[in-house]
N, C-alpha and C positions, 0 to 999 in steps of 0.2 A: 777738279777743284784746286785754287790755288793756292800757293803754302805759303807759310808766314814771309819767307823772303819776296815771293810777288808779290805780295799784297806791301810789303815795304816797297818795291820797285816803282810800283805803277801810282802809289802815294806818292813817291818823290817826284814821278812825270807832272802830276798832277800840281804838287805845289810850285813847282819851279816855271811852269805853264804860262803864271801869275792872270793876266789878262786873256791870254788864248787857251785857257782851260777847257773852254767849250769845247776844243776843235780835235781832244781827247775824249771821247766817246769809249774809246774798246779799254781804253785804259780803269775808265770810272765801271766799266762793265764786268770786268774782274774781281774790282773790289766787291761790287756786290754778289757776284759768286763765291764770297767767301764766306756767307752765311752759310754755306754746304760745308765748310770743313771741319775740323775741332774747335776745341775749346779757344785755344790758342788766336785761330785765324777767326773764330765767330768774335772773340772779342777785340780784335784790333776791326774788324768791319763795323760792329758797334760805332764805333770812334770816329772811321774812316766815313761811311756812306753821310752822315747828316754835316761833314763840314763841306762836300763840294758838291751838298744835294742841288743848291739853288743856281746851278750853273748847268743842269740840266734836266729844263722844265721837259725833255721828250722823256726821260726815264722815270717819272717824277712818279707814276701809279708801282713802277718796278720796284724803285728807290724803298717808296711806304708799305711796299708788301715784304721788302727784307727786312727792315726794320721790324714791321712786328710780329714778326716769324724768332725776331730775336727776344723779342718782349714775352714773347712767351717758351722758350727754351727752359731747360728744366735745370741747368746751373742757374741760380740764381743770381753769381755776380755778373754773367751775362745780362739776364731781365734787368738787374738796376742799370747796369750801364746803358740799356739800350732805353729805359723809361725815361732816363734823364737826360738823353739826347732828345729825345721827342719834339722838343719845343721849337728847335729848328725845323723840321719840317713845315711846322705852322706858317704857311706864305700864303698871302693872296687867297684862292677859292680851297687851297688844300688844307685849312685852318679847320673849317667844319669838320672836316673829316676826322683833322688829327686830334679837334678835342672831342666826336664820337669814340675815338679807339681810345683815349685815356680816360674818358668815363666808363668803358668798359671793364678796364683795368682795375676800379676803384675797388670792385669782387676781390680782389689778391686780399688773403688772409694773414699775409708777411708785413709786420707794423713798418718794417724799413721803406718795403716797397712801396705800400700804401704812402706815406709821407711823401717818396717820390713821386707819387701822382698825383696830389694834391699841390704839391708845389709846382708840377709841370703846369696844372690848368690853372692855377693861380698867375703861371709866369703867360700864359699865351691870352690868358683873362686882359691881363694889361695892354697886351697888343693887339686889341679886336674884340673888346666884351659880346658885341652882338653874335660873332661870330663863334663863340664858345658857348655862349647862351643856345646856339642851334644845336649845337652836340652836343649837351646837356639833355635838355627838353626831348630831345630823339629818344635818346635813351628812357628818359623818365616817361614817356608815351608811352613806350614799345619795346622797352629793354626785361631784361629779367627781374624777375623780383628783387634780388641781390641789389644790382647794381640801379635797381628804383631808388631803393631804398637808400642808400648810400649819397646817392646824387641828390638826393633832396637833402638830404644831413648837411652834404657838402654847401649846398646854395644858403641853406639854413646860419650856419657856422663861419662861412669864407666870406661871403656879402659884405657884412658890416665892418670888413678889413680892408676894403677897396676905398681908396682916397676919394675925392669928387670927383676928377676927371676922367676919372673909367666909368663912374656911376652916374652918366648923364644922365641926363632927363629923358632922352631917346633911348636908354640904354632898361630904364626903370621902367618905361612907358610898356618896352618887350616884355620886360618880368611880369609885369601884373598880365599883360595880354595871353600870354602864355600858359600861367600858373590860373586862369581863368577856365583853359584847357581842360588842363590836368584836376581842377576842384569838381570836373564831373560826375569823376569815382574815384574816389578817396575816403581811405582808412581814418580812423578817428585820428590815430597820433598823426597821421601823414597830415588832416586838414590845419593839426595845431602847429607844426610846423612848416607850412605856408602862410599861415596866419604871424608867425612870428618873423620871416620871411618880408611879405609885404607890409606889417606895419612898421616894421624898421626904414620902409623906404622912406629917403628926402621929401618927395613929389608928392608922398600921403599924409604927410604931416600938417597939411593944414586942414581946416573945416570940410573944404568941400573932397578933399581926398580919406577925412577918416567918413566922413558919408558915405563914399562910395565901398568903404572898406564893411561897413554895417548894412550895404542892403547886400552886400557880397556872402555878411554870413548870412544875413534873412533867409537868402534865398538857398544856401544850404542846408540852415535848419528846416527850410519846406513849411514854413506856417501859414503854408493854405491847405494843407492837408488835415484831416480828421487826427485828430492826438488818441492814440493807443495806451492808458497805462501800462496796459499788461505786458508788453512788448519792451523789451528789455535792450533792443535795440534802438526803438524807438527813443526811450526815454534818454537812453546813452547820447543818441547823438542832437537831443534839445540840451541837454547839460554841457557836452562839448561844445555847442556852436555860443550856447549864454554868458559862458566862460569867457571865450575870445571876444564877447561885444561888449561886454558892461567894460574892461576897459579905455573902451573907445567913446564911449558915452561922453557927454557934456551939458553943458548948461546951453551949448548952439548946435549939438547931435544929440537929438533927442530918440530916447528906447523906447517911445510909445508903444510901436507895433510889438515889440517884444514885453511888454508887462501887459498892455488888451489880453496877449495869447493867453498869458498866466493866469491873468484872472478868469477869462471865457473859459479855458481847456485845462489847465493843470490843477490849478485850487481847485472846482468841485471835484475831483481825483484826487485827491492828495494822498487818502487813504490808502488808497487801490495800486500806488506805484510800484513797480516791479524794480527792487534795483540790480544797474547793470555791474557792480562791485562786490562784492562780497566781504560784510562789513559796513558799510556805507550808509550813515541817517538819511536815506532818501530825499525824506520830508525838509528833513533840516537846511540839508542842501538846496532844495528849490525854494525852499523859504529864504533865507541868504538870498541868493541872487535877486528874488524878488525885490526884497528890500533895499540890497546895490542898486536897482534898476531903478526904483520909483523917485529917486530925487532928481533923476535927469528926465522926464517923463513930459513929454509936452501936450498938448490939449487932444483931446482922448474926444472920440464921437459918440459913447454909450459911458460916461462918467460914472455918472449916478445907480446907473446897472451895474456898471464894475465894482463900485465903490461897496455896494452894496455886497455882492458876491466875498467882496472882503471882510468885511463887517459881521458876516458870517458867522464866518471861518477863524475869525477874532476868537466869539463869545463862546466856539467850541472850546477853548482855550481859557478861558475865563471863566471860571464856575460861579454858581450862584453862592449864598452861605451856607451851610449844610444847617437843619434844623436841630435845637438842641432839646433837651428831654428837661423833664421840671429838676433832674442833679445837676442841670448845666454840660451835661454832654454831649458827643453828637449821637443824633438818635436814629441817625442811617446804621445799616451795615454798613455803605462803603463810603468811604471818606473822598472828595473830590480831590484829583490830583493838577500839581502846578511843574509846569516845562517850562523855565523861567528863557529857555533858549527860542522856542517858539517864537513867547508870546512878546519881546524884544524885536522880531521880526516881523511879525506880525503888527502891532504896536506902531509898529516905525511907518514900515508901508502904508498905515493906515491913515499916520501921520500928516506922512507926505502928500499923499493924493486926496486930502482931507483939507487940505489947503485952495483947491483948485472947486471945492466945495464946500464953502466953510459953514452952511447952513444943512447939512444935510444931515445930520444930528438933531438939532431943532426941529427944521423944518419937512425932511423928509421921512425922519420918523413918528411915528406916533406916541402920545403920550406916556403910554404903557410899555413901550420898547425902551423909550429913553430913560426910564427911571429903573428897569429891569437893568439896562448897561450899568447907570451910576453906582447900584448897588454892588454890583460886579466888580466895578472900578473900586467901589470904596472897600470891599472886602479883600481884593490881591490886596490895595495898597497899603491896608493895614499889617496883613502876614510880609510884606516887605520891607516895613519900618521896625522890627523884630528881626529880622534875618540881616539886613544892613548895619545894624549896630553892634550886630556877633561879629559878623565878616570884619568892622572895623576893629573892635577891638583882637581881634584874633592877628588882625597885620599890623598891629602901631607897634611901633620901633625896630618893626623890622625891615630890614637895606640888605642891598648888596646880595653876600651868597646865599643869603636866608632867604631871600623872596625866589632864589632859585632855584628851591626841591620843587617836586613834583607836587608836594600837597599844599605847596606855597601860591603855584603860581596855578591852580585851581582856583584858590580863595580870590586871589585876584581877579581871574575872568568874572567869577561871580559876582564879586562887587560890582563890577564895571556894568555887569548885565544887570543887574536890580537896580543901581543908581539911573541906568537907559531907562530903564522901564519907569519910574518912578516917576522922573523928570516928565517923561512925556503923558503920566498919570494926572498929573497937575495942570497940566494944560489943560488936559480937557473936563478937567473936573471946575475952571472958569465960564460965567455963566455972561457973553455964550463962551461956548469950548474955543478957546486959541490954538493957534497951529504956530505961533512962533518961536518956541523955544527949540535949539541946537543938539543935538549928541550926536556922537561920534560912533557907528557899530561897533558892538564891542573885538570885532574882530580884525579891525581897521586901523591905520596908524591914527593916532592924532594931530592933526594939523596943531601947528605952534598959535597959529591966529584963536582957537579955539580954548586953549588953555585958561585963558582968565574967564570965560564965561563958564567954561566945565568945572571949574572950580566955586565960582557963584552957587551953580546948580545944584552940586552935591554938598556943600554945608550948607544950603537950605532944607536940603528933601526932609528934615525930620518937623519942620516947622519953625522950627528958634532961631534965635538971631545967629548972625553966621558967627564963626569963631575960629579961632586960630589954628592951623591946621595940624596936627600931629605929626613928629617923627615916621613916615610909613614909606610905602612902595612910592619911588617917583613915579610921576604920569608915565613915563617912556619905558617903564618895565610890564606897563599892562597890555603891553604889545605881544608877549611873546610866545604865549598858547592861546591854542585852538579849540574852544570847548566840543566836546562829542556832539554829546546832545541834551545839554543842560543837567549835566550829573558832577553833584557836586560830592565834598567829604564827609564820610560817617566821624573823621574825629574835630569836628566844625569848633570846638570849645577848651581844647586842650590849653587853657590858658589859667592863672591867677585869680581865684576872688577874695574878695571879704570871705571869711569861712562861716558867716553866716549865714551868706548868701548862694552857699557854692553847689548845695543837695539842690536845690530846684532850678537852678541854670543848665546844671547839669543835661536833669532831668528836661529843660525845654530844648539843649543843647540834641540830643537822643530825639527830642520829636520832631526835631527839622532835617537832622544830617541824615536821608535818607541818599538812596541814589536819584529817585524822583519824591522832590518835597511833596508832603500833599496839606493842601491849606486848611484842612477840619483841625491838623495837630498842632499846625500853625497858629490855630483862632483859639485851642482852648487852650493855649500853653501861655499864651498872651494876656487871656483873661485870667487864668491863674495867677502869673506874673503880676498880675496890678493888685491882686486880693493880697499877694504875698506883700508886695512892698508897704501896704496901707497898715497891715497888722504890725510888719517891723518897721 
């Protein structure tokens, strides 16, 4: 083994060489024997092997097997020194290789070191993308789980940091051909992170590149197969892949094939779904997407089937009026309940693909069903022009940090959701039913274009002329929660009245703020309401 002084001797043969370095073989052959000796000698070889590696391409398998002999030595400042020489190696056909061994690297559990390997394949990324892209993908094929894993983070994470001229077209063309590979079997987080992977790429960005990015999950999510509720896997990985498509959706990529599935397979399940979360409104959640999905939805081959299937699934959600007793109360034991988060989703979907059929109300139902809906229609929208005038007065004049408690920005979603629902109540209660009117989900940003017409909508919903708008939440703070699952506050009223008026508001205040409103306490709190006003 040679000692620090050789390994300085045969360095100096070597740089003073200059042009005839090559013709020093035994010299450059010591230096790398000096990965055999200490601390000392392993770390000036570090140093020494990768600056006069590429001067001789016969030692060149010798050269990268001392090097990562040093890479993984058990002094650490050895391993950095030798990780961060690495990137010289990378010449010509020895590049694959050398970005195979630093994705293998990525496993070190040392953050220094770790950053050192990221920066090596970030530096040899620049000099040969295709070729670091192979010792990537090796790894993520066939490598351990560890370093799977990691190596997709990496591609996930580093990608979007490469300028255009390493991210060719030829270069993206690899990535997707590759990562088409690896979507054979893959982990849920793994597909969303190739999913976020290739939709960042350039080449995908247009029409026919997010197409191919949507039959890409189609055909992950498997929707030729028989749909399982009970399977909890199942349902996971139709939620995963629906995720990743509705934002790829458009007005010229259409989600048809994925809302058919919905209405064929998962709406008459709805019930029956198994969730894969713990915690998680199942329903809610497939309802959501549903209704993401149905405004980009293009011409459907079983409409009227489907539409119908939704239609449904609606009026399970829409109660009839409950009947009342000759005191005027309800004379059920049980009072019908309203999931205002539902039927907002529902509502909407129904909306949407209610347009692409706009006689199927009229004319594909029968006389007796259409007036069974209307009644339905006219009974929520009555218990929601009561509940929309709590909700408002319960937010006017309040801004700023007040709309930012937690039982503030409740009130909020609520609004937003009963103004949805409302809006799109009116429409169809137009004879015939209109499908033109706009809203925004309530869980959705609001487009700026939309504003002056969302504002039309909701100082009309009570019937009056419209009027000046109150001191309250701007439109842009109804952005900011996520409702459950249409559970709103038991203190819905904690506000100011007339003290005249204040014992039976109260009192209608108590029969709405339930966690799930139910529309019988709705209807008689309402008809009270009018008795009471009339007498005072």
């Amino acid at each position: 083994m040679p000692t620090v002084e050789e390994l300085y001797r045969n360095y100096g043969i070597l740089a003073d060489a200059t042009e005839q370095v090559g013709q020093h073989k035994d010299a450059y052959q010591v230096i790398l024997d000096g990965v055999k000796g200490g601390t000392k000698e392993k770390r000036l070889a570090a140093q020494f092997i990768p600056k006069f590696f590429k001067h001789f391409p016969e030692l060149a398998d010798s050269a990268i097997n001392a090097q990562l002999d040093l890479c993984e030595d058990e002094d650490v400042s050895i391993r950095r020194q030798a990780i961060k020489e690495l990137p010289q190696f990378a010449t010509g056909e020895n590049l694959p290789r050398v970005a195979d061994i630093l994705t293998q690297l990525l496993q070190t559990d040392d953050s220094a070191e770790f950053n050192l390997v990221n920066n090596a394949l970030l530096s040899i990324f620049k000099m040969d993308a295709k070729g670091t892209l192979g010792g990537l993908f090796s790894q993520i094929l066939q490598g351990e789980d560890i370093v799977r894993e990691r190596a997709i983070k990496f591609l996930s994470t580093k990608l979007k940091t490469l300028p255009d001229e390493v991210l060719t077209k030829e270069v993206e063309e690899l990535i997707l051909t590759e990562s088409k590979k690896v979507l054979e079997d893959v982990t849920g987080e793994e597909f969303v992170l190739f999913m976020k992977i290739l939709s960042g790429l350039k080449s995908l960005q247009t029409v026919s590149g997010r197409q191919q990015l949507v039959e890409l999950v189609a055909e992950q999510a498997d929707l030729e197969q028989t749909f399982n509720p009970a399977d909890p896997d199942c349902v996971d990985r139709l939620l995963q892949c629906t995720r990743q498509a509705v934002p790829l959706f458009s007005k010229n990529v259409h989600s048809t094939r994925f809302v058919t599935y919905f209405c064929e397979h998962v709406l008459p399940n709805l019930s029956s779904l198994t969730t894969p979360v713990e915690g998680l409104d199942i329903q809610l959640e497939v309802l959501k997407l549903l209704a993401e999905m149905s405004s980009f939805c293009g011409d459907m081959e079983k409409l009227e089937t489907n539409l119908k299937k939704l239609f449904d699934k609606l009026l399970e959600y829409m109660p009839l009026p409950p009947e009342e007793a000759e005191n005027g109360e309800n004379a059920g034991n049980e009072e019908p309940k309203l999931q205002f988060s539902y039927v907002e989703c529902l509502l909407y979907s129904f909306h949407q693909l209610g347009r692409k059929l706009p006689d199927f109300l009229t004319a594909k139902l029968n006389a007796e069903k259409l007036k069974d809906f209307k009644i339905r229609l006219q009974y929520f929208a009555r218990g929601l022009q009561v509940y929309i005038r709590q909700l408002r007065l319960a937010l006017q004049g309040k801004t700023g940090e007040a709309l930012k408690t937690e039982e503030n920005k409740i009130k909020v979603v609520a609004l937003k959701i009963t103004n949805n629902i409302n809006v799109l109540i009116k429409d169809l209660f137009h004879i015939p039913p209109s499908y033109k009117s706009t809203v925004t989900l309530s869980w959705k940003p609001v487009q700026k274009a939309e504003l002056g017409q969302k504002r039309t909508n909701e100082d009309t919903t009570s019937g009056s002329p419209p009027k000046k708008a109150a001191a309250g939440p701007k439109r842009d703070a109804r952005q900011i929660y996520n409702p459950p699952s249409g559970k709103y506050s038991s203190n819905l009223g904690n506000f100011n009245y007339d003290r005249k008026r204040q014992p039976f508001l109260l009192k209608l205040t108590l029969g709405i703020g339930k966690s799930v409103l139910t529309v019988g306490k709705i209807d008689t709190c309402y008809q009270k309401y009018r008795c009471f006003m009339r007498k005072n």
